[in-house]
ZASEFI-780548 format. One line per field, with one value per residue (C-alpha): x, y, z; residue number from 1. Coordinates in steps of 0.1 Angstrom, whole numbers, plus 2048, in hexadecimal, padded with zeros to 3 digits. Layout:
BEGIN
east <- [X, ...];
north <- [Y, ...];
up <- [Z, ...];
tidren <- [NUM, ...];
END
This chain:
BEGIN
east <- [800, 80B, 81A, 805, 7F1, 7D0, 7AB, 79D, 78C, 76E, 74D, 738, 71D, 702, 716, 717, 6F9, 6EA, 706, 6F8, 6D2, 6D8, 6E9, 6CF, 6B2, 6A9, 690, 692, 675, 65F, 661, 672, 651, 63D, 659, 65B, 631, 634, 646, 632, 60C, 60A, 60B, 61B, 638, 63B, 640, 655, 66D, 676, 67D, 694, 6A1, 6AA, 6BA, 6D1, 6D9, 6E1, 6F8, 70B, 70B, 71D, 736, 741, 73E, 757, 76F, 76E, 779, 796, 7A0, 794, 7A0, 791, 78B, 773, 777, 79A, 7A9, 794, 79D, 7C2, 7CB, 7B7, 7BD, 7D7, 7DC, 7CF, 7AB, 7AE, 7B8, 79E, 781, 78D, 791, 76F, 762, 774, 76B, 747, 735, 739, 73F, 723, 70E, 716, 709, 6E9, 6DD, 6E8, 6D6, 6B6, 6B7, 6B7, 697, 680, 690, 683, 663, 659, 65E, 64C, 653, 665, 682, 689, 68A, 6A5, 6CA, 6EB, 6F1, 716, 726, 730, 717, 6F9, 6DB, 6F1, 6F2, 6CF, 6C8, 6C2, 6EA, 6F0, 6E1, 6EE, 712, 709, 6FF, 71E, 733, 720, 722, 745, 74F, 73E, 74D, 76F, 76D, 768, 75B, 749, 737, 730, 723, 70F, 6FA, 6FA, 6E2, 6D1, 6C5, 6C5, 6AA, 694, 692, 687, 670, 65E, 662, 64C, 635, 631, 628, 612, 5FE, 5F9, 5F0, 5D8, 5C5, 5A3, 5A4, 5B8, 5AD, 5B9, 5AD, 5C7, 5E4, 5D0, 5CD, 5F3, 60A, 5E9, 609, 624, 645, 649, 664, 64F, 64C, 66F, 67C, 662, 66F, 695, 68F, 67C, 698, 6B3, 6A0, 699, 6BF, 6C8, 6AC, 6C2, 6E5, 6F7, 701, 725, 728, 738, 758, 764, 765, 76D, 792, 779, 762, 76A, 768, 766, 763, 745, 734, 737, 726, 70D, 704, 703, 6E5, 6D1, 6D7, 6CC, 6B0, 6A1, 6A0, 690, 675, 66D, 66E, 656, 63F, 63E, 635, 61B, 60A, 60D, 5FA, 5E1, 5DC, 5DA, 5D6, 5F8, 5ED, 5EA, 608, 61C, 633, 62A, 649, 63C, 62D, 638, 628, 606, 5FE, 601, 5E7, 5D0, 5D1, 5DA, 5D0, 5E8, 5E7, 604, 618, 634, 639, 641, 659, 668, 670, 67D, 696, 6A0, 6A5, 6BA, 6D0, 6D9, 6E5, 6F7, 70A, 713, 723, 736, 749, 749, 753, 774, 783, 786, 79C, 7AD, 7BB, 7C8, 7D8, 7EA, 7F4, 804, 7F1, 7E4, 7F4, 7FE, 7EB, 7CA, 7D7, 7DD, 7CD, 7C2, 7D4, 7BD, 796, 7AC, 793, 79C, 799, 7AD, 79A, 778, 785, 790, 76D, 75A, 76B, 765, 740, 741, 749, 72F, 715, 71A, 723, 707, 718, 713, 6F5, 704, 723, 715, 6FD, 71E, 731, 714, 71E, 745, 73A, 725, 742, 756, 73E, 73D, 762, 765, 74D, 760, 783, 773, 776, 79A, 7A5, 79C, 7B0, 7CA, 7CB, 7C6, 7A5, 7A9, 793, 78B, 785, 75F, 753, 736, 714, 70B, 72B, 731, 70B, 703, 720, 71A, 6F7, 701, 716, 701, 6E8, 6FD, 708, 6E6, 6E3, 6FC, 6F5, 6D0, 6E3, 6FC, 6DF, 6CA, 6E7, 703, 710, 713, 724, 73B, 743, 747, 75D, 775, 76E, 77B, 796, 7A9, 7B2, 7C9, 7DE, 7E0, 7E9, 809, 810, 80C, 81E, 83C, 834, 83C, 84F, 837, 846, 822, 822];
north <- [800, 821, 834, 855, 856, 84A, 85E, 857, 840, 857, 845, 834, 817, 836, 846, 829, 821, 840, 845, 820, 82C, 84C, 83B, 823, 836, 84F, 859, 837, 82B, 846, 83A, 817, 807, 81A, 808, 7E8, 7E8, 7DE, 7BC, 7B0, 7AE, 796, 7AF, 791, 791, 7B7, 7B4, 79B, 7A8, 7C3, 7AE, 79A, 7B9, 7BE, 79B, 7A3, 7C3, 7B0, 795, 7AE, 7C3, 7A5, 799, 7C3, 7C4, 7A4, 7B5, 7D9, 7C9, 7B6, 7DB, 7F4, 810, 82B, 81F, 801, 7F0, 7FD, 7E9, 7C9, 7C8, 7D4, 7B9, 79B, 7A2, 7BD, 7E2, 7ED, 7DE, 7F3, 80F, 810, 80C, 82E, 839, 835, 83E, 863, 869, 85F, 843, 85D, 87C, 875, 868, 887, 897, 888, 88C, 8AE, 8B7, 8A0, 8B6, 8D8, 8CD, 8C7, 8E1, 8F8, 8EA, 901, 91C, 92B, 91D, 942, 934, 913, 923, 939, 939, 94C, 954, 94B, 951, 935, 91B, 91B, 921, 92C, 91B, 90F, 918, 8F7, 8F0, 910, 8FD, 8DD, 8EA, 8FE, 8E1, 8C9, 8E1, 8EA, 8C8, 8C1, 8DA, 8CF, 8AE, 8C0, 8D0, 8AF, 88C, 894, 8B0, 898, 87D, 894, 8A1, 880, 875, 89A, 890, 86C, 86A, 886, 873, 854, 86B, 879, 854, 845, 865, 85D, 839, 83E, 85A, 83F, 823, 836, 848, 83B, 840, 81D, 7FC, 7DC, 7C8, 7D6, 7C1, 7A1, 785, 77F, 765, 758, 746, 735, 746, 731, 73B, 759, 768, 761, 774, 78E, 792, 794, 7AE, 7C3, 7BA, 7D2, 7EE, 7DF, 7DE, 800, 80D, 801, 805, 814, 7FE, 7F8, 820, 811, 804, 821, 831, 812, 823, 83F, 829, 820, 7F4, 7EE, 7C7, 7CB, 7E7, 7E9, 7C9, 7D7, 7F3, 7E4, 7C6, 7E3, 7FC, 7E6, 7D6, 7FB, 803, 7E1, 7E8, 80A, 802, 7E2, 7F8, 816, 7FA, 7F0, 811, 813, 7F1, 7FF, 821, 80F, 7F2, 7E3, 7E6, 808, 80F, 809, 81E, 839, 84A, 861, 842, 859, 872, 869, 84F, 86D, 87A, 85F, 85A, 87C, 896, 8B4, 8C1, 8A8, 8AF, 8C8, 8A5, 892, 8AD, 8AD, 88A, 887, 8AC, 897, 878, 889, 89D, 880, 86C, 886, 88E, 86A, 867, 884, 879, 855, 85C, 872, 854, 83D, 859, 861, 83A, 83C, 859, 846, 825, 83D, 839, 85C, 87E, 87F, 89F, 88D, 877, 890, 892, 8BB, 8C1, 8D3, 8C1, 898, 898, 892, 8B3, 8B0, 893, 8A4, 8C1, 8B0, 89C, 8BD, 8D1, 8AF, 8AC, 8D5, 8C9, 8AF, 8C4, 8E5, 8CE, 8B5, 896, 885, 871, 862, 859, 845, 837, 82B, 81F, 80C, 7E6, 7EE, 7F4, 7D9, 7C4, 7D6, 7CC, 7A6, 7AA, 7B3, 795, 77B, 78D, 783, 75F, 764, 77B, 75D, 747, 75D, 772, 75C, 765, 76C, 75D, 77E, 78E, 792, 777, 77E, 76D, 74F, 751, 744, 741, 768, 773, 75C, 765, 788, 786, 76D, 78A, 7A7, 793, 78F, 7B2, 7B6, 7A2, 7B3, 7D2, 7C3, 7BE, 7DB, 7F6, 7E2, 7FE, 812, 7F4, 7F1, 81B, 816, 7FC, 811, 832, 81F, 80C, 82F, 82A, 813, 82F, 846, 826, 822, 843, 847, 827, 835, 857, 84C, 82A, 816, 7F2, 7D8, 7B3];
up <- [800, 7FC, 817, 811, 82F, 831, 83D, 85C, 86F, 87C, 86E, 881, 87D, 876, 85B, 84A, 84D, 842, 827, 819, 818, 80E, 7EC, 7E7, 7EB, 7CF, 7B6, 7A6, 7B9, 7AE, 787, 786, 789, 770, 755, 765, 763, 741, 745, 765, 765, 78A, 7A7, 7B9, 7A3, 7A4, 7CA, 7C7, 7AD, 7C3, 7E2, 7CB, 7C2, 7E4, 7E6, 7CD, 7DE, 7F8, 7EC, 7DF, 7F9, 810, 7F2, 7F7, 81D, 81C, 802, 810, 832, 822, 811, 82B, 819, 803, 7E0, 7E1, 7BB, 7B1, 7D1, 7C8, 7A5, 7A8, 7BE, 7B3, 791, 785, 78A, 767, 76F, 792, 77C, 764, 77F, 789, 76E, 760, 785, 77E, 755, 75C, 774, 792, 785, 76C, 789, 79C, 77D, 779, 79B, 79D, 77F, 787, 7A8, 798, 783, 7A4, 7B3, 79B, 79B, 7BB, 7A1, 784, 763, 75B, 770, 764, 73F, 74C, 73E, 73B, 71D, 714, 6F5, 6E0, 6F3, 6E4, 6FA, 714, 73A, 747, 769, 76D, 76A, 77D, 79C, 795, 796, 7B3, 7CA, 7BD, 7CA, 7EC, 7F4, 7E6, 7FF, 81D, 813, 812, 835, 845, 844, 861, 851, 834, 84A, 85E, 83C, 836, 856, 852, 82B, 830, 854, 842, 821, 839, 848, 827, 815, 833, 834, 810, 81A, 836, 820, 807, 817, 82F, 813, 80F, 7E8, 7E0, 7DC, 7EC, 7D0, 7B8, 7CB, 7C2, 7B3, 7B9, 7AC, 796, 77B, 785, 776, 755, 741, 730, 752, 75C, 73F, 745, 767, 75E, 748, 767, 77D, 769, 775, 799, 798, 790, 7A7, 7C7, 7B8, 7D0, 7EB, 7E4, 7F2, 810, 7FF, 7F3, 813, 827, 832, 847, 857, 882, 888, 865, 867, 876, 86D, 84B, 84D, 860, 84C, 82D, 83C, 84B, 831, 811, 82F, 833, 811, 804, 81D, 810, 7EB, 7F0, 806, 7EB, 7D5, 7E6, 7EB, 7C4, 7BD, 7DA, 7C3, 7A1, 78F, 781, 75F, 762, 76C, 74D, 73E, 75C, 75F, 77E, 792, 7B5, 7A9, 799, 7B5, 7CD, 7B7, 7BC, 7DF, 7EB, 7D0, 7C8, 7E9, 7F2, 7D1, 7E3, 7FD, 7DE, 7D0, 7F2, 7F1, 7D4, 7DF, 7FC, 7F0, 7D3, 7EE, 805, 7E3, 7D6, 7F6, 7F5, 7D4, 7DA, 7F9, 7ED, 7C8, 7D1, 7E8, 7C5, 7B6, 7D7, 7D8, 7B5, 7BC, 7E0, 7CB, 7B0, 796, 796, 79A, 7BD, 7C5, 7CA, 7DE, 7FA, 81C, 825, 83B, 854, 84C, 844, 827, 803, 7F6, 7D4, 7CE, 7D6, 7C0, 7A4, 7A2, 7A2, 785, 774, 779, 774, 74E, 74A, 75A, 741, 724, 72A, 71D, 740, 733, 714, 726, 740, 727, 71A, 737, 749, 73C, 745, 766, 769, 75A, 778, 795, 789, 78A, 7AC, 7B5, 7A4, 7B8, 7D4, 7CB, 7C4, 7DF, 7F9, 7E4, 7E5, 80C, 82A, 83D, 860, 879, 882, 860, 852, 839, 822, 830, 816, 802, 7E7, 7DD, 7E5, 7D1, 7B6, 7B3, 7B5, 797, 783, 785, 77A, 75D, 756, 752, 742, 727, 722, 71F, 705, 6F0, 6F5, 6F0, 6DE, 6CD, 6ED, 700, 6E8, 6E9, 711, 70B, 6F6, 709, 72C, 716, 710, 73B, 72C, 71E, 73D, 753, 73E, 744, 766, 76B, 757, 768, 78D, 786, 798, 796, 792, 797];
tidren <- [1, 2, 3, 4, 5, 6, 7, 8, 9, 10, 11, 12, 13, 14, 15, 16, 17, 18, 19, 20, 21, 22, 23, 24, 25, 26, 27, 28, 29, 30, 31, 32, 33, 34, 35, 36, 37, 38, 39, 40, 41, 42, 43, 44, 45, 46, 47, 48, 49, 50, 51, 52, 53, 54, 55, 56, 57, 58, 59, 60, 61, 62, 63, 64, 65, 66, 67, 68, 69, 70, 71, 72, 73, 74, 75, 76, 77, 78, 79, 80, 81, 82, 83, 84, 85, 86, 87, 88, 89, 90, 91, 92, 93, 94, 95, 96, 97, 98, 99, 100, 101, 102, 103, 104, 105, 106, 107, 108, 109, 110, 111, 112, 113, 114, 115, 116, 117, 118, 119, 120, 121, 122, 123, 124, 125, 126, 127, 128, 129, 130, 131, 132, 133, 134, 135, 136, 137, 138, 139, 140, 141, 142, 143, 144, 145, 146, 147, 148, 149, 150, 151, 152, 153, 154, 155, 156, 157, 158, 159, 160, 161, 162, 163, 164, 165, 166, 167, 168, 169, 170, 171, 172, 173, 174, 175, 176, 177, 178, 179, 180, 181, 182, 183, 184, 185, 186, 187, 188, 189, 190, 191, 192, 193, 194, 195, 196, 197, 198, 199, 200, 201, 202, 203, 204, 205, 206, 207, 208, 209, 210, 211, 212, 213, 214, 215, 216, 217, 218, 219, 220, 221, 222, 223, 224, 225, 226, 227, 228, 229, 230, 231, 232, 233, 234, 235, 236, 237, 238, 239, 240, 241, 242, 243, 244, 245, 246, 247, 248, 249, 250, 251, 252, 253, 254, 255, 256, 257, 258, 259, 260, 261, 262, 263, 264, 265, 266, 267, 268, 269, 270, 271, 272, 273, 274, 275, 276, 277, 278, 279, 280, 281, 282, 283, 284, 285, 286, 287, 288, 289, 290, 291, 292, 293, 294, 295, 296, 297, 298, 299, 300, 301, 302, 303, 304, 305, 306, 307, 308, 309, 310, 311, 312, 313, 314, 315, 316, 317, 318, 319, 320, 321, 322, 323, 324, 325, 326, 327, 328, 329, 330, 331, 332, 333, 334, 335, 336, 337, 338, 339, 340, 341, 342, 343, 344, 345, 346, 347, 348, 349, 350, 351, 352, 353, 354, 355, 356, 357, 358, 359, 360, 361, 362, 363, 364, 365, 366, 367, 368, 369, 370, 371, 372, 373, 374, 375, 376, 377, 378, 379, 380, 381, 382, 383, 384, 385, 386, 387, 388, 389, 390, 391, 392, 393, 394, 395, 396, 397, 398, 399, 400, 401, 402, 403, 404, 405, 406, 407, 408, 409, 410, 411, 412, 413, 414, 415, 416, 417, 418, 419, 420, 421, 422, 423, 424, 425, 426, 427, 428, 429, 430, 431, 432, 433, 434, 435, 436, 437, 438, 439, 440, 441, 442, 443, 444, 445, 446, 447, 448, 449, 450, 451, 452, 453, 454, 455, 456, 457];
END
């Protein structure tokens, strides 16, 4: 390991726990189900797609608790990858994390924030723009916010993890608060129907239905991506073996509870078939059961639920950048400690003039179209390390194993590749563009290697 020192331990069980939830839970949930609607008609299988969603979240939320207490460090994948494959497969995780899966994520949110945010406001206000010459329509207001509030929480993230941690539990507990205001108000309106959440189950899942429901399942997936937050701050959080662990079970747990319960209060609200191709499920089921009078509840929801993810892929995201940069494979400047907050604030820097660029130049949404089966490819990678870094390190009696391994991890993966594979042959073109636009990693790895002389097994 390098000898640049390391962050500090000063995390405890409830900032990761809140940092996990606060990943998972977004906006997902409020359309996911309108698309999904159109591949299962049994409101038994659409509850139970979503619990298996959770499963999944789960199995690979313990194959990452295991590895991210074997490298309890910042960095998560590049760690994993670098040592149970080779250093240029570390390298290229992070460098895809930094051209586009986090900065680009970072983007998206941002920008998906600005456009509720400006819902409180007359339409004369989200048509506003700065006129600057030489780009087009200028700058929307809508990037204006976004940029503001990637760097308001880059620098609270840069004055301390503690400050990042505590907006963390502030955005996270009041997005648990409005998400179960949001379930009690629907489940406790009188304008639903029982009847809509049966009869359940009425075919057995024949192939037709199977296929149906792996389909559904790639958007189940992506709707709780987020719990491998945890490794890539794993070097910050206090009694890692066990709370990491911890977090992860009760984080994914909480979340799985909430999603399956929102479901519910939409099957109470509407028939399934209805609800195909609704892209604002949140949103119109409010409508039913609660009428427009609860509409600014929903639009805080969504603000919160928006915030606490954001803040969490900012102080996560850095930490994959900031271990490059210690195992010299990076410039050594973001790789530095500040030396009066102990944060990565180079790092943190560095990732928001980057998602500056793809917020202004709105490429962010094409790029990530692009590198979504690469990091797929990346996360059944890291599963499959997990196989051979056992082989390979001797476990101490001691050190955390992941609960059910190897069938968890294996169904983990077996998953993943099966969404990977959909995506292959829904977007082949773009897989194929990701794959050469993360490929070009290749080129700077040589050259940092040749750079600072790093000598690689």
């Amino acid at each position: 390991m390098s000898s640049i020192p390391s962050t500090f331990r000063i995390l405890g069980f409830k900032d990761a726990y809140v940092l996990m939830v606060g990943n998972i839970l977004g906006i997902g949930i409020f359309t996911t189900t309108g698309y999904i609607a159109q591949y299962v008609s049994d409101p038994g299988y659409m509850i139970l797609i979503w619990v298996i969603g959770g499963f999944i979240s789960f199995c690979g939320g313990v194959t990452y608790a295991e590895l991210s207490t074997r490298f309890p460090h910042a960095g998560g994948d590049f760690h994993y990858l670098t040592h149970a494959y080779h250093p240029i497969l570390g390298f290229l995780f992070g460098w895809a994390a930094l051209l586009v899966t986090y900065t680009g994520s970072i983007a998206v949110i941002a920008v998906g924030f600005s456009h509720y945010f400006l819902n409180f406001f007359g339409s004369e206000a989200r048509e506003w723009h700065l006129a600057m010459p030489g780009i087009g329509t200028g700058i929307t207001l809508h990037k204006i916010i976004a940029v503001l509030i990637t760097l308001f929480f880059t620098y609270v993230n840069v004055r301390g993890v503690r400050s990042g941690a505590l907006f963390q539990r502030f955005f996270t507990f009041l997005s648990l608060f409005v998400f179960g205001s949001y379930i009690i108000a629907g489940l406790t309106s009188p304008q639903g129907n029982w009847e809509h959440l049966t009869p359940a189950f009425q075919r057995f899942p024949d192939l037709g239905i199977t296929s149906k429901l792996g389909v559904a399942l790639i958007g189940v997936y992506f709707t709780y991506s987020g719990w491998t937050v945890l490794a890539y701050v794993a070097g910050e959080i206090q009694n890692y073996r066990r709370n990491i662990p911890r977090a992860t079970w009760t984080g994914v747990a909480t979340v799985t509870v909430i999603y399956i319960l929102i479901n519910i209060v939409y099957l109470y609200a509407m028939p399934l078939w209805s609800m195909e191709n609704v892209i604002d499920i949140g949103h119109h089921v409010l409508l039913i059961l609660r009428g427009a009078g609860l509409s600014i509840v929903f639009n805080i929801a969504i603000l919160m639920a928006v915030l606490s993810t954001l803040n969490a892929t900012v102080l996560s995201g850095a930490r994959i950048y900031f271990a490059m940069s210690r195992e010299k494979e990076f410039f050594p400047v973001f790789g530095k400690i500040h030396s009066i907050y102990n944060t990565p604030a180079a790092a943190l820097w560095l990732q928001f003039g980057w998602t500056v660029i793809l917020i202004l130049t709105g490429s962010f949404n094409q790029l990530l179209t692009y590198t979504v089966f690469v990091m797929l490819g990346f996360g059944v990678l890291s599963g499959f390390a997990l196989f051979l870094l056992r082989i390979k390190q001797e476990t101490p009696v001691s050190h955390y194993l992941a609960w059910g391994y190897p069938y968890t991890t294996i169904f983990y993966m077996v998953i993943v590749l099966w969404i990977m594979f959909n995506t292959f042959l829904d977007q082949p073109l773009e897989t194929m563009a990701g794959v050469v636009l993360v490929a070009t990693g290749i080129l700077f790895y040589w050259y940092f290697r040749k750079k600072f002389q790093k000598k690689y097994l």
